[in-house]
C-alpha positions, 0 to 999 in steps of 0.5 A: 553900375554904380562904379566908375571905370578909369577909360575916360573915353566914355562919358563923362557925366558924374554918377548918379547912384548911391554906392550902398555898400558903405552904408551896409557895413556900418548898419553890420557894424552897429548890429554886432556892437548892439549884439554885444552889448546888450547882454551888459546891460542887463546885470543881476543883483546877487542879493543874500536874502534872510531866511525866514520861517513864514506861512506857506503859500496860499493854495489854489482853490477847490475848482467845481466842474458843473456841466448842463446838457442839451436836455438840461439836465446838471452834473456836479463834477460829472455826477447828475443833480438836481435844482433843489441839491445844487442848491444846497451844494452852493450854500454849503459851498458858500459857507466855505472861508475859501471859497471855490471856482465853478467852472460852467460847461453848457452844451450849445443846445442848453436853453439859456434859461437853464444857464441863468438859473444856475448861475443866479443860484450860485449868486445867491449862495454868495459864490462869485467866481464863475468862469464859461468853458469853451472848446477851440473849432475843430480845424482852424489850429487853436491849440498845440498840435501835442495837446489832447482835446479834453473828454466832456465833462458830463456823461451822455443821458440816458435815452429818455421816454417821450415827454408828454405834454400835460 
């Protein structure tokens, strides 16, 4: 032990231990001056701010919900369309003072060829704001375990003839 006994008949070599304990009371010390002064540190100014009649604030913009199956096939906010009336829902789209956001949900299946056509449609029209929606892997605990997995965004196709090939 690090504490020396007061029977002399032992040996009488110096110890050679660090008694911790000292140290350990004054790291506590310091922890609860610390504890109680940094609430102190960090006032508030109470200010009394004039009152003013001003433009409400800007709203959030339209969000577009443009989903493309496996087959390739578009839906614009859940209902199908075709190339040619995307087209024209961009334009007008584009048109707009406020512009709106296109959130794109593509299968995994989607031929990338068909993404790149949309998006260079809505470039076309002059929309700029485009963002990918993506889901978490199942099982590897991404998300909140209170926070339900949203539906997908477009309906399932109907089961389609066999196409031919010309």
């Amino acid at each position: 032990m690090a504490f020396g006994g007061l029977d002399k008949h032992q040996n009488s070599a110096p110890m050679a231990d660090i008694n911790m304990t000292p140290l350990i009371d004054v790291m506590l010390v310091l922890l609860v001056i610390f504890i109680i002064t940094a609430p102190l540190l960090t006032h508030a100014i109470r200010l009394d701010l004039p009152k003013v009649a001003a433009a409400p604030a800007r709203p959030t913009p339209e969000t577009i919900t443009l989903s493309i199956d496996a087959a390739g096939k578009i839906y614009w906010n859940a209902k199908p369309v075709s190339a040619d009336q995307m087209r024209a829902q961009f334009a007008e789209a584009g048109r707009r003072a406020e512009q709106p956001e296109i959130q794109l949900r593509a299968a995994r299946a989607t031929r990338y060829e068909v993404i790149a056509q949309v998006m260079g449609a809505a470039q076309e029209a002059g929309l700029e704001r485009i963002g990918f929606v993506t889901e978490p892997p199942q099982g590897q605990g991404g998300g909140s375990p209170d926070v339900a997995t949203p539906a997908p965004a477009a309906p399932a196709p109907a089961p389609a003839a066999p196409a031919t090939k010309p």
